[in-house]
N, C-alpha and C positions, 0 to 999 in steps of 0.2 A: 770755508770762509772766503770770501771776496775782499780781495787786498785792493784792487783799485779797478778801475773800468776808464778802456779809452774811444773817443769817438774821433772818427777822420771823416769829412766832409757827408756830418748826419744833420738831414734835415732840422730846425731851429735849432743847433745844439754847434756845428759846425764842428771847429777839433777843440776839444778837449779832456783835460785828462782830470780824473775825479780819485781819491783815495780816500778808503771804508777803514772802518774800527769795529772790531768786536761787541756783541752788545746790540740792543734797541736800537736803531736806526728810522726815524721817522721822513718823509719829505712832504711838504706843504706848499701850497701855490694857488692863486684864482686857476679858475678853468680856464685851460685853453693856457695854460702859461707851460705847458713841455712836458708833463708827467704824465700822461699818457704814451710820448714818443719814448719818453725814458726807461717806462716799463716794456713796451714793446719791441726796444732795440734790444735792453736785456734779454728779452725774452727769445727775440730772434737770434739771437751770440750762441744759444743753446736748444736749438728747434727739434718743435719734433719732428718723427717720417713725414705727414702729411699736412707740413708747415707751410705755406706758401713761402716767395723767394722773398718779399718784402722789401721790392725795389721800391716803394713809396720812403721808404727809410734814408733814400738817397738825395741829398742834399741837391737841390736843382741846380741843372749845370752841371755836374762833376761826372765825371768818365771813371771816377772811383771812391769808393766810401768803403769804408772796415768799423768793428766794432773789435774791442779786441778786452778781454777779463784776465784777470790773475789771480789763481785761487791757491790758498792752501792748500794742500793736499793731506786724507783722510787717509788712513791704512788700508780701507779696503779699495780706494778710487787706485791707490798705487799699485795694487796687484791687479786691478784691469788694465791699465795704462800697461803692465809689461808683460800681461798677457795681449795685450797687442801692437806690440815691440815699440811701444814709441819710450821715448826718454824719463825717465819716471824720476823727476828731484820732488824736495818738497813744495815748490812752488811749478801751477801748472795754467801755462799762456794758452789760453783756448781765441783763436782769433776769426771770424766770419768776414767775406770780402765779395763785396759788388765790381764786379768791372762790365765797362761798357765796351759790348763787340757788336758788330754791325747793326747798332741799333736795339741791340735787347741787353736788359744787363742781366752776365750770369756770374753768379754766387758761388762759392766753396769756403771746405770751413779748414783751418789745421790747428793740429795739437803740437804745442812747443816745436813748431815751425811743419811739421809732418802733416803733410797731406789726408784729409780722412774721409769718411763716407757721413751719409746722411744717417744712418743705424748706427753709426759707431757714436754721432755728437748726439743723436738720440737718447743712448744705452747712458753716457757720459751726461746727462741731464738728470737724469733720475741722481744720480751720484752726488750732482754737487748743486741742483735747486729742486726749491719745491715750491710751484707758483699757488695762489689762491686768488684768481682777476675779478673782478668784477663780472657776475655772469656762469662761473662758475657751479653755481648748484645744480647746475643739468644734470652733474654726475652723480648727484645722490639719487635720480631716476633712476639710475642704472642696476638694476639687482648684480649685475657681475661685478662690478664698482663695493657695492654694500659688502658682497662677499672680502672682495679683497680688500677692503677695510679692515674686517673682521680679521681677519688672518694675521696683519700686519701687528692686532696687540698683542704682546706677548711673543714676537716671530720668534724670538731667540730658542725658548721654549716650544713652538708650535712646526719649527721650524723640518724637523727629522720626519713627524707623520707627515707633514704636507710634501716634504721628498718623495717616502714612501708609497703613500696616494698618487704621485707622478709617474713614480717608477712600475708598481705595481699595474697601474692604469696601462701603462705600455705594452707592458709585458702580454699581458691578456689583451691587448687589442692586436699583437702581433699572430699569435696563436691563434686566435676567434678569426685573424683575417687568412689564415693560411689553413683552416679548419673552414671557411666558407668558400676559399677558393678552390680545396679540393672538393668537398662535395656540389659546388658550380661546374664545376671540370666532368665532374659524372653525370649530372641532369644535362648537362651541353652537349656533350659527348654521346648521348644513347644510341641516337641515329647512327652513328659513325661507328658505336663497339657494335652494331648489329650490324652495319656492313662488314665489319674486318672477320664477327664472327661468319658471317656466312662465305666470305673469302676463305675463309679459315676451312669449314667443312668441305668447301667445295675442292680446295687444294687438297685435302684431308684424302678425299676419293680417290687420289690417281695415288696416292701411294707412295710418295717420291722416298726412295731411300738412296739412289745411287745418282750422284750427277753426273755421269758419263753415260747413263741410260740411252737417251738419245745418239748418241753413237754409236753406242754397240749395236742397239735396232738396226740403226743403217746398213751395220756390217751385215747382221743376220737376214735386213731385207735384200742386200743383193746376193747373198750366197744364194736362197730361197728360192730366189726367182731363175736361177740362172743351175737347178740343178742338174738338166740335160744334160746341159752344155760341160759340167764340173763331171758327171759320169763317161761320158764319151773321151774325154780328157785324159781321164786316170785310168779308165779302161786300155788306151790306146799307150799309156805312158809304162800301163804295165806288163803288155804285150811286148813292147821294142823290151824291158828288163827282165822279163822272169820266163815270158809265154813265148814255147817256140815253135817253129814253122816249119814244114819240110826246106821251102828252098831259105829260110831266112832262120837264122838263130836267133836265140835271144842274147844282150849283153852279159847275162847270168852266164850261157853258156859260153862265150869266149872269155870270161874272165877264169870261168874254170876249168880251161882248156890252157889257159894261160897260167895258173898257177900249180897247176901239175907237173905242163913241162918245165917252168923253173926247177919245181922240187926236183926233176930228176939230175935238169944244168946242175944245179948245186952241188949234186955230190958228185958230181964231177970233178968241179972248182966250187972250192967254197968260197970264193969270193964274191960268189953270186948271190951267200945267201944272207947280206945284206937286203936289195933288192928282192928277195924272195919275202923276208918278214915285211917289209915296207906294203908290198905290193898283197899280203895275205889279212895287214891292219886292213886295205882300200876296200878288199872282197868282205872282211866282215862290216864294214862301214857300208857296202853296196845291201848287203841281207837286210843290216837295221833301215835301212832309208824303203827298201822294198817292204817293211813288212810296216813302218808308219806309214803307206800310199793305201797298203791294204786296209789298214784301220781306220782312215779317214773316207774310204768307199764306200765301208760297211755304214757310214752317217748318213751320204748320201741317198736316204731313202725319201721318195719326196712324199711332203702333208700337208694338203691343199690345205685342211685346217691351222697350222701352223703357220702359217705365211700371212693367214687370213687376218690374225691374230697380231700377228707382229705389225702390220700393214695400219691393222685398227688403232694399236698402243701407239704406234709411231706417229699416226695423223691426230691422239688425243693429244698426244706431249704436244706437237705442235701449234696444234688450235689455241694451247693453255700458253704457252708462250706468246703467242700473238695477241691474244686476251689480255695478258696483263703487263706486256712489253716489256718481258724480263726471260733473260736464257735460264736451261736448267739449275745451274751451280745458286742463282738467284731467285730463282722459285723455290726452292726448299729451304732455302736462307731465312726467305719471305714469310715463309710458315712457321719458322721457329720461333722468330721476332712475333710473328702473332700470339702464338700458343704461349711467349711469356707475356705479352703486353694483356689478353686476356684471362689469365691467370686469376681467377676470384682471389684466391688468399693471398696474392701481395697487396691487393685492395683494400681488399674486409682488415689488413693488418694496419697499413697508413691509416685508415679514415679511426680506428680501435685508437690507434696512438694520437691521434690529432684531440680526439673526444679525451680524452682522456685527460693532455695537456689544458687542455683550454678547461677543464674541470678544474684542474690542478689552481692556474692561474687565476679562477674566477674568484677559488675560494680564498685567495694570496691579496686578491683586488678589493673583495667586500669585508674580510676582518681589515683591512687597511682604511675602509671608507667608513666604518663602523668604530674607529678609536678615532677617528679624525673629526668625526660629527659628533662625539660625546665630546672632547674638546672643546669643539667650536660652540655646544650650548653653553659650556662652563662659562667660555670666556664673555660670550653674549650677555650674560647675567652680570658680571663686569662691569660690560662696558656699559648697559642700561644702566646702573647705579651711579656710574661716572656721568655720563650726559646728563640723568636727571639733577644732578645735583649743581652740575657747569649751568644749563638752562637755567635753571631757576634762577642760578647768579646773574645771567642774562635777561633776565625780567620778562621771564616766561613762567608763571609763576605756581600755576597750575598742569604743568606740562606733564606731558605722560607719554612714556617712550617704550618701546615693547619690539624684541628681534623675532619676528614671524620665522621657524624651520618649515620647508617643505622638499620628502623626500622625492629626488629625481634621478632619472635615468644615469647611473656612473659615467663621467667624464674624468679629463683630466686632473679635474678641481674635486673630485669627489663625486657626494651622492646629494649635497647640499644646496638644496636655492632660499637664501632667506630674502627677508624684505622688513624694509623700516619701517613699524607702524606709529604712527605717533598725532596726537592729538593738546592741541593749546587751552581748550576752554572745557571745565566743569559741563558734563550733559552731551557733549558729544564722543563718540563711540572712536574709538583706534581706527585708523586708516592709513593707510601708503602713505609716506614723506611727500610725494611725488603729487599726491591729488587734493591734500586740506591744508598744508601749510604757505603760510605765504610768504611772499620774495625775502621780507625782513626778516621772517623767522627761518627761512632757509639757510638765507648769512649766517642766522646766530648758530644754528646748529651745524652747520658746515663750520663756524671757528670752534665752537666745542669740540667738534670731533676733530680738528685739526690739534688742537692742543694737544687733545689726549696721545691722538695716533706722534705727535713730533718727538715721545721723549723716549718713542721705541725703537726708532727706524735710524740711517747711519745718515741725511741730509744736512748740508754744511747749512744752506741758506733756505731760509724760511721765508717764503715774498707774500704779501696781502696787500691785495690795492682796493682799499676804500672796505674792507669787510667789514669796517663799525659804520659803513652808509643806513641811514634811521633808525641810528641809538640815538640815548641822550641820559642824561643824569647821572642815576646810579652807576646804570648799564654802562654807562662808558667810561665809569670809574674802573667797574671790572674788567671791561675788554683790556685798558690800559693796565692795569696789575696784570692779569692775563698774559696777554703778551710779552710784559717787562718779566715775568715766570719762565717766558719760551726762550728769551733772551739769555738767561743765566746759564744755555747748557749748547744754544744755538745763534748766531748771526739771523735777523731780525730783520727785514725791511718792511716799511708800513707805509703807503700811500693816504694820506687820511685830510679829512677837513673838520676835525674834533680837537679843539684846542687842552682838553685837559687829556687826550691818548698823546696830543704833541709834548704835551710838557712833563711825561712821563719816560720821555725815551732818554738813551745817551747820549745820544748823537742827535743831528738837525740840519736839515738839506732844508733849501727856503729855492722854489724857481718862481723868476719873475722873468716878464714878457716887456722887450722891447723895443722900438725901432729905431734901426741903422742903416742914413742912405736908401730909405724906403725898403729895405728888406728886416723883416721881422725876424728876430731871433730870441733864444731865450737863454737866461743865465743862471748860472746853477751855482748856490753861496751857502758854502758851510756856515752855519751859525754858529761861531762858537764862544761869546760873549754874551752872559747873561742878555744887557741891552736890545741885543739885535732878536735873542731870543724870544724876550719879553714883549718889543714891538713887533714882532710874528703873529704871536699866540694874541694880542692884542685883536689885529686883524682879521684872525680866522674867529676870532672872539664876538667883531661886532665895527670895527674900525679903529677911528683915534679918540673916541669919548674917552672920559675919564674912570668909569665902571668897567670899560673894557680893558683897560689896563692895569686898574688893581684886579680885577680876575687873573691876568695874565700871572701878573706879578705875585699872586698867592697859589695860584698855581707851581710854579718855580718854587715858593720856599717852602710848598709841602712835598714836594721834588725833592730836595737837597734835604728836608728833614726827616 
């Protein structure tokens, strides 16, 4: 509910401050006397995303203007308010402000003084109005509109499948996108797993099992090549140790020339034969070193083939290194990573699981869209019985209304696209809302279904400007019972120029237009004295004759009776 609304320097309206009452609220005026700016600043206090900034709202001359509302607060608007930390009482100051900077004016809005975004006063619109302007029926073209109408009867009830349908819808669109990404990854990839496979065979051939390969060749290409040179060596190393000469001994034979004569010094003095054993470890240590010289000679046998060999291994590893600009320790690294990266069954096992989930999920998404669309006929059938029966009160009297289902492709919203078919005169066939009805009969059936959908939804305030434009008679007996109905459960504003919708409300705004100092302004005057109201209703009636005034005036006491 809207406690009161204030204006700081708004075009014809200047500052002032207005306080609302529960209940029907009507406002009345010649054209052109402020109720169009009054609906439109309202409307601007609580804008949507892609509202313009509505500097025209700015009072000429002023470097600042604000609009500023006071709403009761709903139980559910309180738990969004502190799910978005702002100060949550039961009354909540929503205020929008124009300031002039270098020439542009720029706008922001706050919640009980907090700073907010343009999504949050969005979110916080739906909460706490529900407009219905003039022009409005566009939206009943909308098949996504028709749909979310539907939904919205019954929501309390309708409310868990249409979760489910969300959640479900998610679910299997996450899976379906992670089941197309990886079979994308492998149609992408083909070119590239047949290069890694042929990398793969080609490393496959050399055989790598030792990454020290490469060195060790090296060792055994220069022993190989230098076997001469390694025989001459050990020949000559074992001649000076074991092989002896007439004029030259071998070190075998002075060291055994040398540990005989200790043996005999010893038992002379034994205290030689310390030095005796010492010196008999050195001589058997000399035999083991001569006889590994021996056993390392006997290798030295040279094999042209062998070297040939070594020579060839050694300049593959190296071409394959250069090849793929990676040493050995990292070419056989290289090939493991391969051999699991092309691995078929870790593949065949992901792509197995992926199909299987999204199986899973699809079937979790279509029984959820299949209880959601037997619903949504049920309630269809409903709410066509409700319309037919509002219209007719609306002086349509022959009408015919019918909710077209047509199954589509699952979305978030389900499987469901309906469409409004509806038809006014005897002999013509059902057709779109959108293509045979006309402007007047679109009001009417945009206020029926507003009615219907108002007494299920949590909206404080219920706005209609001028929706009884080309009624008359009956019909605006009912729109006026109608509305005085919507009233008993919700805050009620009505822009109108129907003197028996005016004298049905509780309340009564009267704007008139006038000039001050050559600047036009306009004034906004609770009626609240039968008098003032009756010479209103007189006006919107016909003027000041005398039949327009007892109209008025019977008006009023079937009001009060």
């Amino acid at each position: 509910m809207l406690n009161s609304l204030r204006f700081q320097n708004i075009t014809l309206f200047g500052n002032i401050e207005i306080d609302f009452k529960k209940g029907f609220t009507v406002f009345t005026g010649q054209t052109g006397s402020g109720k169009s700016i009054f609906i439109d600043s309202l409307n601007a206090l609580l804008a949507t995303k892609k509202a313009p900034l509505d500097s025209r709202l700015v009072a000429k001359g002023s470097s600042f203007s604000s609009v500023e509302g006071m709403f009761f607060v709903l139980p559910s608007t309180k738990e969004w308010l502190i799910d978005q930390k702002v100060d949550a009482e039961d009354e909540l100051i929503v205020t929008r402000e124009w300031r002039l900077k270098e020439g542009k004016y720029k706008s922001r809005f706050r919640i009980n003084g907090v700073l907010v975004n343009r999504d949050q006063i969005s979110h916080l619109r739906s909460l706490l109005l529900d407009f219905t302007l003039q022009g409005d029926t566009f939206f009943l073209h909308d098949i996504s509109y028709q749909l979310k109408l539907l939904d919205s009867l019954g929501l309390t009830k309708n409310q868990q499948s249409i979760t489910n349908v969300s959640q479900n819808w998610k679910i299997w669109q996450d899976s379906n996108f992670k089941l197309n990404e990886a079979q994308s990854k492998i149609l992408e990839s083909k070119k590239e797993l047949e290069e890694m496979q042929y990398i793969y065979q080609d490393l496959e051939k050399l055989k790598l099992e030792d990454s020290h390969e490469d060195i060790k060749l090296e060792i055994d290409q220069t022993r190989n090549s230098n076997l001469l040179r390694l025989k001459e060596g050990i020949k000559s190393l074992l001649i000076r140790l074991d092989e002896s000469m007439d004029e030259y001994p071998s070190l075998l034979d002075h060291t055994n020339f040398c540990i005989n004569e200790l043996k005999h010094l010893s038992k002379i003095d034994s205290t030689l034969e310390p030095i005796f054993d010492n010196f008999s470890a050195i001589v058997n240590t000399l035999y083991d070193l001569i006889c590994q010289i021996k056993d390392y000679e006997n290798t030295l046998d040279i094999d042209p083939i062998l070297l040939n060999d070594i020579q060839v291994r050694l300049s593959t590893l190296k071409l394959y290194q250069k090849k793929y600009q990676k040493n050995l320790p990292e070419l056989i690294s290289y090939k493991d990573e391969l051999n699991n990266y092309l691995s078929p069954q870790n593949d065949d096992f992901k792509i197995k699981e992926l199909i299987s989930l999204e199986k899973k999920y699809r079937i979790q998404r279509d029984t959820s869209n299949q209880e959601l669309s037997s619903i949504r006929k049920t309630t269809a059938l409903k709410l066509e019985d409700k319309l037919i029966k509002s219209l007719k009160e609306l002086g349509i009297p022959n009408v015919r209304f019918k909710i077209i289902f047509q199954e589509c492709e699952p979305t978030v919203n389900g499987i469901d696209k309906v469409n409004f078919m509806f038809s006014a005169n005897p002999g013509f066939p059902l057709a779109p809302l959108s293509e045979i009805a006309s402007g007047g009969e679109k009001s009417r059936v945009l206020l029926a279904i507003k009615a219907i959908f108002s007494s299920f939804d949590q909206t404080n305030l219920l706005i209609f400007d001028e929706i009884d434009s080309g009624v008359s008679g009956s019909v605006s007996s009912y729109v006026a019972n109608l509305l005085s109905e919507l009233s008993a459960h919700r805050q009620v504003f009505c822009v109108t120029h129907q003197p028996l919708i005016a004298a049905f409300a509780d309340n009564h705004f009267a704007f008139k237009k006038t000039v001050i100092d050559g600047n036009t302004v306009s004034k906004l005057t609770y009626l609240k004295e039968i008098a003032d109201r009756e010479k209103e209703l007189a006006t919107l009636a016909g003027g000041e004759i005398v039949e327009a005034k007892a109209y008025a005036a019977s008006l009023l006491e079937h009001k009060a009776a």
